[in-house]
N, C-alpha and C positions, 0 to 999 in steps of 0.2 A: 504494500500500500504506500504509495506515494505519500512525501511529508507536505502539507497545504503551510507551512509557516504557522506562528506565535498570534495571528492577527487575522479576521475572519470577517464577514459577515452571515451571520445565520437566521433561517428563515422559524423564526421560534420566539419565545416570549422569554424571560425571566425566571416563569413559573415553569415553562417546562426547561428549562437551564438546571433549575433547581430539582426540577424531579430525574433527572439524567446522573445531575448532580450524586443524588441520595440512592439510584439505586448502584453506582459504579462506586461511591465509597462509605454509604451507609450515612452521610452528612449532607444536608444540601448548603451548610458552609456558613448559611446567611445570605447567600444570594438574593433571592428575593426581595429579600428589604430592601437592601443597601445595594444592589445591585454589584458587589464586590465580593470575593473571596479568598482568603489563603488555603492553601493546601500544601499539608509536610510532603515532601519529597526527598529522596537521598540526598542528606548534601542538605539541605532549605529548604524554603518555604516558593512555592510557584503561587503567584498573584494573579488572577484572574479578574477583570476589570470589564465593565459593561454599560453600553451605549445604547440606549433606545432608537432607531431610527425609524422614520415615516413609512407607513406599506407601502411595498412595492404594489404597483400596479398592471397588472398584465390581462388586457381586453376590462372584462367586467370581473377578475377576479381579483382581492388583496391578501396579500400574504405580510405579515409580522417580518421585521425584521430586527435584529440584537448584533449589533457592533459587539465580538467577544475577543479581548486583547487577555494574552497570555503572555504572563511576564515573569519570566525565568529568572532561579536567582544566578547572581552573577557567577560563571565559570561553572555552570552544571547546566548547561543548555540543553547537553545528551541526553541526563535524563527526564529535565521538561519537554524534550522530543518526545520521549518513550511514552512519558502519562497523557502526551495531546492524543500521540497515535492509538493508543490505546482508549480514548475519550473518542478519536473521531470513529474508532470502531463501533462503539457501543453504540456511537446516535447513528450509523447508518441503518437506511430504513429498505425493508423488501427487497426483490427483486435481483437477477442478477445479469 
């Protein structure tokens, strides 16, 4: 699986941020609230930071969108790679 980067936009809300959140590590962190997270990872703490942005609009359909920046702590990049890649595992959806 190809790495997408630390910096995203995703077609989701918050709450479901936070329900992906809680079922891949048992916490949804606080997200929801505060729209912010830490998570221990080997080595620190990976920051996860969130942007509400305006529906996209495609014909007559809107879709949610969430600015979600992943912020590695310094000089452990490798293994905030591993915990994105492993995050963008979990939210992919059907189909192959």
């Amino acid at each position: 699986m190809p790495f997408h980067g630390f910096d995203r936009i995703m077609a989701c809300t918050r709450a479901d941020l936070a329900r992906w959140l809680t079922e891949l590590t048992g916490s949804d962190h606080g997200i929801a609230e505060t729209g912010r997270a830490e998570l221990p990872i080997e080595g620190g703490t990976l920051h996860i930071e969130t942007e509400q942005m305006p529906p996209r609009r495609i014909a007559l359909m809107r879709a949610q969108q969430l600015r979600v920046v992943f912020v590695p702590p310094e000089g452990r990049e490798a293994e905030a790679r591993e915990w994105v890649t492993r995050f963008d595992r979990h939210t992919q959806r059907g189909g192959g």
